[in-house]
mmCIF file of the N, C-alpha and C atoms, coordinates in Angstrom:
data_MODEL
# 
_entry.id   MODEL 
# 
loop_
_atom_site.group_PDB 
_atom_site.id 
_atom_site.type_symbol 
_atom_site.label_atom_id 
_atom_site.label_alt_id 
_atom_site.label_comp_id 
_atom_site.label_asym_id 
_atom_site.label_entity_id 
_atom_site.label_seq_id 
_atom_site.pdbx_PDB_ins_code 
_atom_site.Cartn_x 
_atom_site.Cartn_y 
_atom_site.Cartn_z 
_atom_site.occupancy 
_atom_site.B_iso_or_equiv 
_atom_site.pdbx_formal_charge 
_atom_site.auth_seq_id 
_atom_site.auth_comp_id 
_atom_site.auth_asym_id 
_atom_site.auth_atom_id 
_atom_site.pdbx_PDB_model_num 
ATOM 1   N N  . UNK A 1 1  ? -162.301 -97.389  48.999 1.00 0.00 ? 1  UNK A N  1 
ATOM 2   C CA . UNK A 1 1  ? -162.361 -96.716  47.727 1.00 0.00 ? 1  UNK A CA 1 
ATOM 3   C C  . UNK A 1 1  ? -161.152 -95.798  47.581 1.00 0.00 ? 1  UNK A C  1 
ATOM 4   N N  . UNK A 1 2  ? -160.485 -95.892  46.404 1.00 0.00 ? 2  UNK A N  1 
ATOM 5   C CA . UNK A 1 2  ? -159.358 -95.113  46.280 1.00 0.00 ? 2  UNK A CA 1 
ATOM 6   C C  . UNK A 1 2  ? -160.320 -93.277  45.351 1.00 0.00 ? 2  UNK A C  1 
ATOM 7   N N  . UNK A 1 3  ? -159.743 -92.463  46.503 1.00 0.00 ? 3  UNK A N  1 
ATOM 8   C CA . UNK A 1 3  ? -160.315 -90.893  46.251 1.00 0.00 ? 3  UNK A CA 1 
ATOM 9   C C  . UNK A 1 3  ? -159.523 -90.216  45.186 1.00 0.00 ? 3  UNK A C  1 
ATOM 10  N N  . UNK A 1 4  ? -158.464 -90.954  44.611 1.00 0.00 ? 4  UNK A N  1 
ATOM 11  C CA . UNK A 1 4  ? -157.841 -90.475  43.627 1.00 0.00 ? 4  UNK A CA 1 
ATOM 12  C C  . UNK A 1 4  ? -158.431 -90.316  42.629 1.00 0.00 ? 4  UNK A C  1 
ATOM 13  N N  . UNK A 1 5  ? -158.729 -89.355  41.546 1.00 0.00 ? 5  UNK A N  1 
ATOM 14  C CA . UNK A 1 5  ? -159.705 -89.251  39.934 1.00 0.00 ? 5  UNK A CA 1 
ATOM 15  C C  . UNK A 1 5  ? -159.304 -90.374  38.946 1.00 0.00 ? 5  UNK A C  1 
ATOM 16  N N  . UNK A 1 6  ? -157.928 -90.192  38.753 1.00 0.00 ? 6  UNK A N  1 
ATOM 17  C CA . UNK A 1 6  ? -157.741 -90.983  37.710 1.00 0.00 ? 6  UNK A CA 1 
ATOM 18  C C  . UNK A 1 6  ? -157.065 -92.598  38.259 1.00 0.00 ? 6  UNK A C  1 
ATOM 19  N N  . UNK A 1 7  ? -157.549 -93.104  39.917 1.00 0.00 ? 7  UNK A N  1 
ATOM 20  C CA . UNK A 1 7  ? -157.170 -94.034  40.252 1.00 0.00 ? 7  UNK A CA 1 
ATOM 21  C C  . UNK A 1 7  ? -158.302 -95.095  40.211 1.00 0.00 ? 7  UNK A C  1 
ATOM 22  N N  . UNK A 1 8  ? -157.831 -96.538  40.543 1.00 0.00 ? 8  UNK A N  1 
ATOM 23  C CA . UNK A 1 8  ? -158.964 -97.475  39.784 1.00 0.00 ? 8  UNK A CA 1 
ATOM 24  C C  . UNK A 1 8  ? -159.653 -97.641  41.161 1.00 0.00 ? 8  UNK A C  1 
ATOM 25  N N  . UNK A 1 9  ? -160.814 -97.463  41.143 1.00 0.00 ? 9  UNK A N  1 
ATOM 26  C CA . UNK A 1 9  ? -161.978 -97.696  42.105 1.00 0.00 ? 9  UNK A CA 1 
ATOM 27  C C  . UNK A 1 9  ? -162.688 -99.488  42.042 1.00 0.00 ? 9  UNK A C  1 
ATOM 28  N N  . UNK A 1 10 ? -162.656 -100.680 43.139 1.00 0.00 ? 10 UNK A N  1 
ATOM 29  C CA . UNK A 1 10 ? -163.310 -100.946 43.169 1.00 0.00 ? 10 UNK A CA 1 
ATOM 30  C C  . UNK A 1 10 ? -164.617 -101.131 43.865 1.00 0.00 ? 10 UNK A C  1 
ATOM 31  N N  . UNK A 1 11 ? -165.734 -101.707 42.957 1.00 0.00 ? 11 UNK A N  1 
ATOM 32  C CA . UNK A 1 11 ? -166.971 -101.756 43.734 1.00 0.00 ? 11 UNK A CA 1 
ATOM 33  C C  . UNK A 1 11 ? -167.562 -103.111 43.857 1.00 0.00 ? 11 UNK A C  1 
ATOM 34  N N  . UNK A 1 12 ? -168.196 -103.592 44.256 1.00 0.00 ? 12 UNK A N  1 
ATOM 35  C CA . UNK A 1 12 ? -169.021 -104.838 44.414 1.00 0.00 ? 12 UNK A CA 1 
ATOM 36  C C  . UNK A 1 12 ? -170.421 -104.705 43.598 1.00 0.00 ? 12 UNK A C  1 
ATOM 37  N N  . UNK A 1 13 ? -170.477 -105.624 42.694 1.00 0.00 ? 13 UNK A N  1 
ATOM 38  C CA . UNK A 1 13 ? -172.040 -105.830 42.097 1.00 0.00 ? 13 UNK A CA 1 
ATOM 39  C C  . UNK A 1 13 ? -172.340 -107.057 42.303 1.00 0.00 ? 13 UNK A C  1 
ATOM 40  N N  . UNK A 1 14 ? -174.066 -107.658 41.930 1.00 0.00 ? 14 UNK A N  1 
ATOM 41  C CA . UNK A 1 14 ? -174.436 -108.612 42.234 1.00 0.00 ? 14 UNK A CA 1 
ATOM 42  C C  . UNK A 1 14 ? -174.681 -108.719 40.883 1.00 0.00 ? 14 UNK A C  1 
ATOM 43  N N  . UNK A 1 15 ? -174.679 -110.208 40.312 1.00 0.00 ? 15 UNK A N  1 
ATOM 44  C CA . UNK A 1 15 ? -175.056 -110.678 39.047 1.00 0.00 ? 15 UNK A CA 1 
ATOM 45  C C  . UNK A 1 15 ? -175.484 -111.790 39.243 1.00 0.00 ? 15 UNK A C  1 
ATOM 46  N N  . UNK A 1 16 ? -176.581 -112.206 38.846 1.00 0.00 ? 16 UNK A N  1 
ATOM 47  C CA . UNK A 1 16 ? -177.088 -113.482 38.463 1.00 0.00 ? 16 UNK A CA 1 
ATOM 48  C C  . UNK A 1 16 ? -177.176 -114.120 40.459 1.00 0.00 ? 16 UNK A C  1 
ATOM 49  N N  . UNK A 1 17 ? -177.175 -113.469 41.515 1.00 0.00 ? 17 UNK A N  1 
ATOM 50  C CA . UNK A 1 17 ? -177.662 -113.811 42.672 1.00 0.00 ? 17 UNK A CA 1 
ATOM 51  C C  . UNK A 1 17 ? -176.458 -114.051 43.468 1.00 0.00 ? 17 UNK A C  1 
ATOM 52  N N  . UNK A 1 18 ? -175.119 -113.628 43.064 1.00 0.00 ? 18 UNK A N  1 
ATOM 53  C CA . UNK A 1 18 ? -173.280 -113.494 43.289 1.00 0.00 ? 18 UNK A CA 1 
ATOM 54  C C  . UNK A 1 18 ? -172.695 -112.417 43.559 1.00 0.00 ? 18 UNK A C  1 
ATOM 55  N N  . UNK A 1 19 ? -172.112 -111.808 44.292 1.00 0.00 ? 19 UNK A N  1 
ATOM 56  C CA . UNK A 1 19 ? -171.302 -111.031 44.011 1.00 0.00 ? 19 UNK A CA 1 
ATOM 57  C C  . UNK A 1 19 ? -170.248 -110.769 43.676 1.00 0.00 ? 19 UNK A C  1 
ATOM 58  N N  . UNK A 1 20 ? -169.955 -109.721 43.017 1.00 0.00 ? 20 UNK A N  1 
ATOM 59  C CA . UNK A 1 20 ? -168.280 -109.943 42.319 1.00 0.00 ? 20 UNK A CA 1 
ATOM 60  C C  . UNK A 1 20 ? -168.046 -108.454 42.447 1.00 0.00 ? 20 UNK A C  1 
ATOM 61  N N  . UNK A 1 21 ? -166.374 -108.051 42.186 1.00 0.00 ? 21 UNK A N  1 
ATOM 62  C CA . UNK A 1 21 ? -165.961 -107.183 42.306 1.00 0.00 ? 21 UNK A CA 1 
ATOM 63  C C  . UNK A 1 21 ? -165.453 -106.892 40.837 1.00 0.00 ? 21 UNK A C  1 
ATOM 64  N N  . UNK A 1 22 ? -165.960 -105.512 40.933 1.00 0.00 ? 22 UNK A N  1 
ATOM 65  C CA . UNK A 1 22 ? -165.176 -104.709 39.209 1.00 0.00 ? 22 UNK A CA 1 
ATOM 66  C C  . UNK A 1 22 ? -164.313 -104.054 39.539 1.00 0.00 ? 22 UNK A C  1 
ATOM 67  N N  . UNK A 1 23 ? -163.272 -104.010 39.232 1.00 0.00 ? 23 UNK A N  1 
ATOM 68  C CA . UNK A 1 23 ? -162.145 -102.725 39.373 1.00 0.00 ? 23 UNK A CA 1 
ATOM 69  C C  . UNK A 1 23 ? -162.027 -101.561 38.148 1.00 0.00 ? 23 UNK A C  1 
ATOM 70  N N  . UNK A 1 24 ? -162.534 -100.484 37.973 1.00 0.00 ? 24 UNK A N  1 
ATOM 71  C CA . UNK A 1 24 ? -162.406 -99.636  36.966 1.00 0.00 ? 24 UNK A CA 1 
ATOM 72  C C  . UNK A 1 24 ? -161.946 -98.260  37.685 1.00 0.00 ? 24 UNK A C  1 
ATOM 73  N N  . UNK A 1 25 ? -161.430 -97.573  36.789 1.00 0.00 ? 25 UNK A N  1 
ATOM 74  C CA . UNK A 1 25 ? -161.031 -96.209  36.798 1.00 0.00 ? 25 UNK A CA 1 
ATOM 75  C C  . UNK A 1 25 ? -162.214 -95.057  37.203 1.00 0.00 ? 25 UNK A C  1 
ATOM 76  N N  . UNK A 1 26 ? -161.826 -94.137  37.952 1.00 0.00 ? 26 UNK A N  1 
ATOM 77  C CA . UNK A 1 26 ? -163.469 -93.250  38.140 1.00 0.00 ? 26 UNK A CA 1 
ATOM 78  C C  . UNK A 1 26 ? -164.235 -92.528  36.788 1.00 0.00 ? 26 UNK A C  1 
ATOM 79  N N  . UNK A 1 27 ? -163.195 -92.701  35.913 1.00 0.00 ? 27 UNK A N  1 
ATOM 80  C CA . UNK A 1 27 ? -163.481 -91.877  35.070 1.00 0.00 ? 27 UNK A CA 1 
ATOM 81  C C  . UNK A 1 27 ? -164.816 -92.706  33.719 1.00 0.00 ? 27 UNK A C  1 
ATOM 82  N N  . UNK A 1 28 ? -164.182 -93.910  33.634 1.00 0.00 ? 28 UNK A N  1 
ATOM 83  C CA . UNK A 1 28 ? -165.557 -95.518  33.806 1.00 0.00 ? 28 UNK A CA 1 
ATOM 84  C C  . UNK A 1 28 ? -166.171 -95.535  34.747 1.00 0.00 ? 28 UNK A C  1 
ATOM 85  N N  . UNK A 1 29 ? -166.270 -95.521  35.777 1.00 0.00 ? 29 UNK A N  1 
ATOM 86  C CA . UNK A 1 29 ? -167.824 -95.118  36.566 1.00 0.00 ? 29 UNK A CA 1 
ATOM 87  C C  . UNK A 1 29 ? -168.346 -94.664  36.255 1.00 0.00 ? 29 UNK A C  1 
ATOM 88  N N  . UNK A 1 30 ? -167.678 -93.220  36.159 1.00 0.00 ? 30 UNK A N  1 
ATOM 89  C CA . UNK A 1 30 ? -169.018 -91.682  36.091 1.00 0.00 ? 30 UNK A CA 1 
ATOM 90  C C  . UNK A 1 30 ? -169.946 -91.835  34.238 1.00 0.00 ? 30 UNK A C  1 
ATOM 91  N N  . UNK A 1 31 ? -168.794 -92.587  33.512 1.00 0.00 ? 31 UNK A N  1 
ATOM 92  C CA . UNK A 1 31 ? -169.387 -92.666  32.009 1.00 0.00 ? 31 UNK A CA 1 
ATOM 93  C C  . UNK A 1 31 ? -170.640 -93.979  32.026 1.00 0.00 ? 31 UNK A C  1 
ATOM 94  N N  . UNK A 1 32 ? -170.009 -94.761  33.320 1.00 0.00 ? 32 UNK A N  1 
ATOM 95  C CA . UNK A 1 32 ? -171.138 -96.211  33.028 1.00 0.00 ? 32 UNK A CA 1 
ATOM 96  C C  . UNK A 1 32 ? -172.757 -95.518  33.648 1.00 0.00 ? 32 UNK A C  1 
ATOM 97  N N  . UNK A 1 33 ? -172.134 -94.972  35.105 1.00 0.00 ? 33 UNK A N  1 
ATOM 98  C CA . UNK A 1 33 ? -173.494 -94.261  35.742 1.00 0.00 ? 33 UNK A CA 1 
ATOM 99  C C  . UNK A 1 33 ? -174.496 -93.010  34.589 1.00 0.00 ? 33 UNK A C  1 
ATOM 100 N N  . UNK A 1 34 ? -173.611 -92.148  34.111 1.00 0.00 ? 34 UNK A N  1 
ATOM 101 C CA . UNK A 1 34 ? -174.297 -91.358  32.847 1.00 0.00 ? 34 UNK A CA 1 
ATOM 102 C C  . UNK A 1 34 ? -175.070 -92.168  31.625 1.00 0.00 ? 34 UNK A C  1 
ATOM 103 N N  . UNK A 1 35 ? -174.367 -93.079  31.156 1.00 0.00 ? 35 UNK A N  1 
ATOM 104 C CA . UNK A 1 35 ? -175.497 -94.516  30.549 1.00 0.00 ? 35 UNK A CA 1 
ATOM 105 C C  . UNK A 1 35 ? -176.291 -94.781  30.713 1.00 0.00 ? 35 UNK A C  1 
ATOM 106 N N  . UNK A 1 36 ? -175.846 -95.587  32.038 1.00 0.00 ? 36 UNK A N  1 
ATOM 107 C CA . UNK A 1 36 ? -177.666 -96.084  33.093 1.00 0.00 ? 36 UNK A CA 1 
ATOM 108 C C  . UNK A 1 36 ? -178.222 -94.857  33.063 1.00 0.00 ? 36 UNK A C  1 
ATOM 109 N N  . UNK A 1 37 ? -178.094 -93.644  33.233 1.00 0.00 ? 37 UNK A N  1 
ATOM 110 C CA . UNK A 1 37 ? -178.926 -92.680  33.604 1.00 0.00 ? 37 UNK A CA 1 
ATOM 111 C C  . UNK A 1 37 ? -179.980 -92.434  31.982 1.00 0.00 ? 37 UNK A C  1 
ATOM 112 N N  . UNK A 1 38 ? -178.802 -92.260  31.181 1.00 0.00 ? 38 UNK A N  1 
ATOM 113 C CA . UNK A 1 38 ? -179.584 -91.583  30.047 1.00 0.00 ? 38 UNK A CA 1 
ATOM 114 C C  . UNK A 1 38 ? -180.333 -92.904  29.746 1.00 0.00 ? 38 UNK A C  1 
ATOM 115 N N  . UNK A 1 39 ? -180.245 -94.238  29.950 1.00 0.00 ? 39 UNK A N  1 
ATOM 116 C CA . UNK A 1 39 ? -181.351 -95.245  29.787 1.00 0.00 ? 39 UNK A CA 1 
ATOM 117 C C  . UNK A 1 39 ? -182.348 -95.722  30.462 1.00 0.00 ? 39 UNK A C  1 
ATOM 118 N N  . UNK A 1 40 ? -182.184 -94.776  31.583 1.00 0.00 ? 40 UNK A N  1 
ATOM 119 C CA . UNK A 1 40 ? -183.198 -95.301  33.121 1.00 0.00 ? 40 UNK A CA 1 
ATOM 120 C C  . UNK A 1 40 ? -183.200 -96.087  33.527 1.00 0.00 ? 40 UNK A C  1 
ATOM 121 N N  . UNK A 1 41 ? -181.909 -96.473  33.683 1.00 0.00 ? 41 UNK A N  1 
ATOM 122 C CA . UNK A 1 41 ? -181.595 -97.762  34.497 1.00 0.00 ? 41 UNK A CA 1 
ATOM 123 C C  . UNK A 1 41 ? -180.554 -98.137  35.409 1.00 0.00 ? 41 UNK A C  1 
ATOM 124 N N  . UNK A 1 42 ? -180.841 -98.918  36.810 1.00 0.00 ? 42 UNK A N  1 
ATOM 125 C CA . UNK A 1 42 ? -179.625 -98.825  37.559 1.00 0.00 ? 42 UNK A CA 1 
ATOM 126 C C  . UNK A 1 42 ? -178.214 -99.219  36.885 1.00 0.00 ? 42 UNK A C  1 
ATOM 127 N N  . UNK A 1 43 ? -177.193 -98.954  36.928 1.00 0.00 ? 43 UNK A N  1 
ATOM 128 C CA . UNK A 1 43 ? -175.641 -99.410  36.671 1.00 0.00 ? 43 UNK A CA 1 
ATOM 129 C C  . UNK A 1 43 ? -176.102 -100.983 36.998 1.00 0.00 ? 43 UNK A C  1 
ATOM 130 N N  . UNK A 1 44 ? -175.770 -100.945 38.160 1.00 0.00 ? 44 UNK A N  1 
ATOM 131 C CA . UNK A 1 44 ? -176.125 -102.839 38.428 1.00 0.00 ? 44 UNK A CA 1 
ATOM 132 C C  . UNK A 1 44 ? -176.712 -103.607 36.854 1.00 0.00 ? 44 UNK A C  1 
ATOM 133 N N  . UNK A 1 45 ? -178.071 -102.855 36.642 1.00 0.00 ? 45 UNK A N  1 
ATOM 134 C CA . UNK A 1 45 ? -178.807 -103.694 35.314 1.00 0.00 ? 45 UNK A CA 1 
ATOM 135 C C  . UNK A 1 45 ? -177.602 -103.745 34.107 1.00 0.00 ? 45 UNK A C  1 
ATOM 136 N N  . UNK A 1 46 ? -177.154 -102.710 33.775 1.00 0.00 ? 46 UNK A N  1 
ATOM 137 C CA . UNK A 1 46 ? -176.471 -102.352 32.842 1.00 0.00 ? 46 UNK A CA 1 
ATOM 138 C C  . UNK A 1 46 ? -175.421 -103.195 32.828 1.00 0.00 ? 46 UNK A C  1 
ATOM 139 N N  . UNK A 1 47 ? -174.785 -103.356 34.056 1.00 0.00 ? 47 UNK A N  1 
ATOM 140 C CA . UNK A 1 47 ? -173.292 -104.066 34.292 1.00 0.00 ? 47 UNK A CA 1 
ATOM 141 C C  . UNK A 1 47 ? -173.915 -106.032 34.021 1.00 0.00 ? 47 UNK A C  1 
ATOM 142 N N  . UNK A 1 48 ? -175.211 -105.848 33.942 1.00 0.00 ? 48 UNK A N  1 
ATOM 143 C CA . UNK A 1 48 ? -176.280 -107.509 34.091 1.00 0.00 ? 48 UNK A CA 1 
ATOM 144 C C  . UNK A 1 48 ? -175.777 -107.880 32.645 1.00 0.00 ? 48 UNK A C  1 
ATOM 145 N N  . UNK A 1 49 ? -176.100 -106.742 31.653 1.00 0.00 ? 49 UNK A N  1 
ATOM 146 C CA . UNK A 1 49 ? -176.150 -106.860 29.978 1.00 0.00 ? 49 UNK A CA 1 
ATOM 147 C C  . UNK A 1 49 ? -175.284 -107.052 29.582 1.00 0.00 ? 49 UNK A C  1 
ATOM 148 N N  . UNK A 1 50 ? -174.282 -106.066 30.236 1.00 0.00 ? 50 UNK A N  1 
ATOM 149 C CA . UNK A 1 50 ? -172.711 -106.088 29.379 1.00 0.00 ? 50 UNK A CA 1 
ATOM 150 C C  . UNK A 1 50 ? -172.147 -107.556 29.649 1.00 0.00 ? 50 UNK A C  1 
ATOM 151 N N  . UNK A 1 51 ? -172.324 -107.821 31.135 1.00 0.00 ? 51 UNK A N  1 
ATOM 152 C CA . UNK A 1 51 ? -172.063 -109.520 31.478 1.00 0.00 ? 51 UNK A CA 1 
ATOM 153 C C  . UNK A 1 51 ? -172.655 -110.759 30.261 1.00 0.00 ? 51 UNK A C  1 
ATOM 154 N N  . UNK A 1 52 ? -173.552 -110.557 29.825 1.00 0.00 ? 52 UNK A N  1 
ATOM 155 C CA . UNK A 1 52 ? -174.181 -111.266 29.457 1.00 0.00 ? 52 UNK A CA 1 
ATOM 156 C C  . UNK A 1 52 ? -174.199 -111.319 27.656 1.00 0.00 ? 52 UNK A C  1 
ATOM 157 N N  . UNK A 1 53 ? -173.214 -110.096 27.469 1.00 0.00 ? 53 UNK A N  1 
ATOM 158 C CA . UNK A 1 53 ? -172.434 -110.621 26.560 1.00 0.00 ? 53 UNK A CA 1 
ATOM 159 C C  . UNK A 1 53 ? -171.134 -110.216 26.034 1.00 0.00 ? 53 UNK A C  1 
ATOM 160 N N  . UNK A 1 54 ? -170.576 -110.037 27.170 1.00 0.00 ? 54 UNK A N  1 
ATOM 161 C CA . UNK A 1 54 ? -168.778 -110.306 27.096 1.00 0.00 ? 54 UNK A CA 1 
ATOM 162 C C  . UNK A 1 54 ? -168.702 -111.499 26.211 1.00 0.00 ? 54 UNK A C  1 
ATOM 163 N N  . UNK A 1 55 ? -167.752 -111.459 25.329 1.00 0.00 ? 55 UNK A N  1 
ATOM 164 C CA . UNK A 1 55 ? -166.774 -113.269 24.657 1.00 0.00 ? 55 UNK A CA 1 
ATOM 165 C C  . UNK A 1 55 ? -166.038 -113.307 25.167 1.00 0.00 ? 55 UNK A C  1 
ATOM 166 N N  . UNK A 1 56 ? -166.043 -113.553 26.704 1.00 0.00 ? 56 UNK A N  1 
ATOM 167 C CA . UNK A 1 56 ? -164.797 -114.210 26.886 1.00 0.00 ? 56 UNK A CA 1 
ATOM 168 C C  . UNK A 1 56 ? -163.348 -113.325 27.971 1.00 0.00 ? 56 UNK A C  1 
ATOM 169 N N  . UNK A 1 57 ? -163.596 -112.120 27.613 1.00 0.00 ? 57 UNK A N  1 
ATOM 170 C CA . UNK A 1 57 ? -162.720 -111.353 28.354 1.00 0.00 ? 57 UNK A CA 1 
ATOM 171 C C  . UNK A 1 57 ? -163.525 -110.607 30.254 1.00 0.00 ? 57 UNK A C  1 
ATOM 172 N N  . UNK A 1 58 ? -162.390 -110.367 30.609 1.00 0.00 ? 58 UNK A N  1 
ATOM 173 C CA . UNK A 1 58 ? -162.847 -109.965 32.083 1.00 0.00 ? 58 UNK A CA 1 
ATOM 174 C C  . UNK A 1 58 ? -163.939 -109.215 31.989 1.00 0.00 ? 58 UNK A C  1 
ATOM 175 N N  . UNK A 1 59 ? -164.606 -109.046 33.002 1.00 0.00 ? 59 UNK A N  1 
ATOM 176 C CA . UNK A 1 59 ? -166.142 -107.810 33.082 1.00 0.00 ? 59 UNK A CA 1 
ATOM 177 C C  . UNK A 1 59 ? -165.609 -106.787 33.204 1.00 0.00 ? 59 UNK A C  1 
ATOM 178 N N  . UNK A 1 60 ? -164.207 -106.400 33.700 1.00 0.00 ? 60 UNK A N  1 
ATOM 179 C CA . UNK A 1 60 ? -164.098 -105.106 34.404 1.00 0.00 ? 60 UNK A CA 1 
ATOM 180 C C  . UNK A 1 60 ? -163.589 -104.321 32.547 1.00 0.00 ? 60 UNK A C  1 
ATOM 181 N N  . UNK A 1 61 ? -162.910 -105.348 31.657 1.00 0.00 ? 61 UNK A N  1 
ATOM 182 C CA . UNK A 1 61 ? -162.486 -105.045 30.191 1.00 0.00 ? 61 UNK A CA 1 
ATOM 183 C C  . UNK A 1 61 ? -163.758 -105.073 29.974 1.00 0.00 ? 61 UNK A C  1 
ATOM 184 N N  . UNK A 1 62 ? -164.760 -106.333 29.156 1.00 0.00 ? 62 UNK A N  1 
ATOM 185 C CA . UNK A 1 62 ? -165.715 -105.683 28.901 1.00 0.00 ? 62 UNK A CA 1 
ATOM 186 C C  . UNK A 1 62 ? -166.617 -104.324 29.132 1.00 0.00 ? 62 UNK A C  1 
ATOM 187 N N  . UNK A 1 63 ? -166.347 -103.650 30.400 1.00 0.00 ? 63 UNK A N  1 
ATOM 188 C CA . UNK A 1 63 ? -167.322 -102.565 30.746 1.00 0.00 ? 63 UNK A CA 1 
ATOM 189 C C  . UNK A 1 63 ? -166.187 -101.346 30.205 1.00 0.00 ? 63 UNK A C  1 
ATOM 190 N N  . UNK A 1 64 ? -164.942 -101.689 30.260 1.00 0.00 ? 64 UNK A N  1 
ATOM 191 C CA . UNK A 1 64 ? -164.201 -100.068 29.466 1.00 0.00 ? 64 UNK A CA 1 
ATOM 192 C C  . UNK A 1 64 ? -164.770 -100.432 27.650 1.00 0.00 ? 64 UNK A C  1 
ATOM 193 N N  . UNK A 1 65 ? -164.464 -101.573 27.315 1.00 0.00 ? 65 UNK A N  1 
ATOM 194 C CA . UNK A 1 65 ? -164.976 -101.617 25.889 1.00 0.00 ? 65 UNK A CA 1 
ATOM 195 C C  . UNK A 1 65 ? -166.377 -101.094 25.690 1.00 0.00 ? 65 UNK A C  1 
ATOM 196 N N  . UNK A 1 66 ? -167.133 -101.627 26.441 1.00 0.00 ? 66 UNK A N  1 
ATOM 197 C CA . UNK A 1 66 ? -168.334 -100.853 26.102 1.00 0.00 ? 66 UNK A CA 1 
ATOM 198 C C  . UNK A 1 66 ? -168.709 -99.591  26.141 1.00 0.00 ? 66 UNK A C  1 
ATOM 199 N N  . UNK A 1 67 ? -168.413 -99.161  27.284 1.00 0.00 ? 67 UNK A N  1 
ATOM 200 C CA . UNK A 1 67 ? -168.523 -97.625  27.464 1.00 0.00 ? 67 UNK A CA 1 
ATOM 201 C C  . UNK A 1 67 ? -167.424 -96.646  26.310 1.00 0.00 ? 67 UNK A C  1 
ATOM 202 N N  . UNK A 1 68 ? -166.118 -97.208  25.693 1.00 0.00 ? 68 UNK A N  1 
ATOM 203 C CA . UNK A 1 68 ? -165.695 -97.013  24.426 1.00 0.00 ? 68 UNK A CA 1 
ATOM 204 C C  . UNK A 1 68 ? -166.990 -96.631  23.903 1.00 0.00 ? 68 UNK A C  1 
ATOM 205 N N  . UNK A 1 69 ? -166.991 -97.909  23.245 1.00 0.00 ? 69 UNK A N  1 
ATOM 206 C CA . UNK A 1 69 ? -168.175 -97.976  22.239 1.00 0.00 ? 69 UNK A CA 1 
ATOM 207 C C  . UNK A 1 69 ? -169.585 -97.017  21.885 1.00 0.00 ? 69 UNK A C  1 
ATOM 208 N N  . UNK A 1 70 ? -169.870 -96.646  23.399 1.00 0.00 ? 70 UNK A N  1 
ATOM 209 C CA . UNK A 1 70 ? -171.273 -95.765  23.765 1.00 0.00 ? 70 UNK A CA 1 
ATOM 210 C C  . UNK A 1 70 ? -170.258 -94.277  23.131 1.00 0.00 ? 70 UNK A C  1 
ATOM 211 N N  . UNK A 1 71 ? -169.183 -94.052  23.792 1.00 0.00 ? 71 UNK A N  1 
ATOM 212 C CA . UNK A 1 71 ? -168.392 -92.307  23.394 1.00 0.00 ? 71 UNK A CA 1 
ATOM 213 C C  . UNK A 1 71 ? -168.344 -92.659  22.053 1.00 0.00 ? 71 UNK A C  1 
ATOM 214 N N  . UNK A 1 72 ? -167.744 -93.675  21.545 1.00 0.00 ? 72 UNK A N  1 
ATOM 215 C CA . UNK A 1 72 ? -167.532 -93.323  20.123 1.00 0.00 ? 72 UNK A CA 1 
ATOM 216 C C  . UNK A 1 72 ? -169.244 -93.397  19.369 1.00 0.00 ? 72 UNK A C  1 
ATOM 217 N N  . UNK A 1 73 ? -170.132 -94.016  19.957 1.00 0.00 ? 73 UNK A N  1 
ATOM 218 C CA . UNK A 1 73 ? -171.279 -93.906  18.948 1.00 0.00 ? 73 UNK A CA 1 
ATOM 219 C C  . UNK A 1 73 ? -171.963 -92.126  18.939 1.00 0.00 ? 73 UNK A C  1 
ATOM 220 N N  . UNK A 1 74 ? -171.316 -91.943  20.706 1.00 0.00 ? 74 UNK A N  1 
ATOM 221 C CA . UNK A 1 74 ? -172.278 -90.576  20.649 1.00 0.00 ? 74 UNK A CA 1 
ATOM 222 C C  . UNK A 1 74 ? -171.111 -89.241  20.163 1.00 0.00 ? 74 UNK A C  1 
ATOM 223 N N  . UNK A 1 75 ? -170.037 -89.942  19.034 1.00 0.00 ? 75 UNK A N  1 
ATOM 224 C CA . UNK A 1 75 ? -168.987 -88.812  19.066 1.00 0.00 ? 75 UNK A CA 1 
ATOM 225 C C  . UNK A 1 75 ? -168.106 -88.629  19.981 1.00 0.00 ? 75 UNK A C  1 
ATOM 226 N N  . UNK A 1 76 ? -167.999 -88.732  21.609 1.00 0.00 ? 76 UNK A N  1 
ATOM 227 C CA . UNK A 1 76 ? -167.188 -88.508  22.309 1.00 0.00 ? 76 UNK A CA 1 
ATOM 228 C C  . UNK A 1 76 ? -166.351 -89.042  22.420 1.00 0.00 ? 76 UNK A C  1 
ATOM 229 N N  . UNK A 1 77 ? -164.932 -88.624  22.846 1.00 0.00 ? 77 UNK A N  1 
ATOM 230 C CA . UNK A 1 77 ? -163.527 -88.747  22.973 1.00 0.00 ? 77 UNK A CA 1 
ATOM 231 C C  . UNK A 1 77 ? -163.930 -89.724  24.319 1.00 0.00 ? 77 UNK A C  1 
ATOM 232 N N  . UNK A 1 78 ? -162.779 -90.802  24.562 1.00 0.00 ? 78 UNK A N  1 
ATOM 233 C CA . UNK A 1 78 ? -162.981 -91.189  25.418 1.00 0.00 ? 78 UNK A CA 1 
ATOM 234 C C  . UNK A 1 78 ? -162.733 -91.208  26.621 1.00 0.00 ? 78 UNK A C  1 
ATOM 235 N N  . UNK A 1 79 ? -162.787 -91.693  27.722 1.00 0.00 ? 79 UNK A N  1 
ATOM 236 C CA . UNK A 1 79 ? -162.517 -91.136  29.089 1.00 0.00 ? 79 UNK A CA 1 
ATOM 237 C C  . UNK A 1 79 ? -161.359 -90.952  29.240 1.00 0.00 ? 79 UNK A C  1 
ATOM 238 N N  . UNK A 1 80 ? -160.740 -90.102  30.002 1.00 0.00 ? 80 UNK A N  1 
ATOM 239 C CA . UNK A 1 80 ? -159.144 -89.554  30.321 1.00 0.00 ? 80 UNK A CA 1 
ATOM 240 C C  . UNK A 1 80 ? -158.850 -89.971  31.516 1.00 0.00 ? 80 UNK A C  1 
# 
């Protein structure tokens, strides 16, 4: 794991009974984990949904687009 803040962290998730690796920034972690949280649900599930409906582009893009999407619905600026 890179300990740097604004360096890209990857992690390993399981999807669909696979594992794969996401590479995102910490600053997309801590916004994907605050998600799952405020929805009661593990990251893993969350990272299940967003998979499941990407068009087409990488998971690790789909999950910054989405988490976009969540700051701009709740008003917030987006991750730095």
């Amino acid at each position: 794991m890179n300990a740097h803040p604004a360096g890209v962290v990857k992690r390993s998730i399981v999807i669909a009974g696979h594992s794969t690796s996401v590479s995102l920034e910490e600053a997309f972690w801590q916004a994907l984990r605050d998600i799952a949280a405020a929805r009661g649900c593990p990251v893993a599930r969350l990272v299940v949904e967003i998979d499941q409906t990407r068009a087409g582009e990488n998971l690790s893009s789909a999950i910054r687009v989405f988490v976009l999407n969540e700051a701009l619905k709740r008003g917030q600026a987006a991750p730095e």
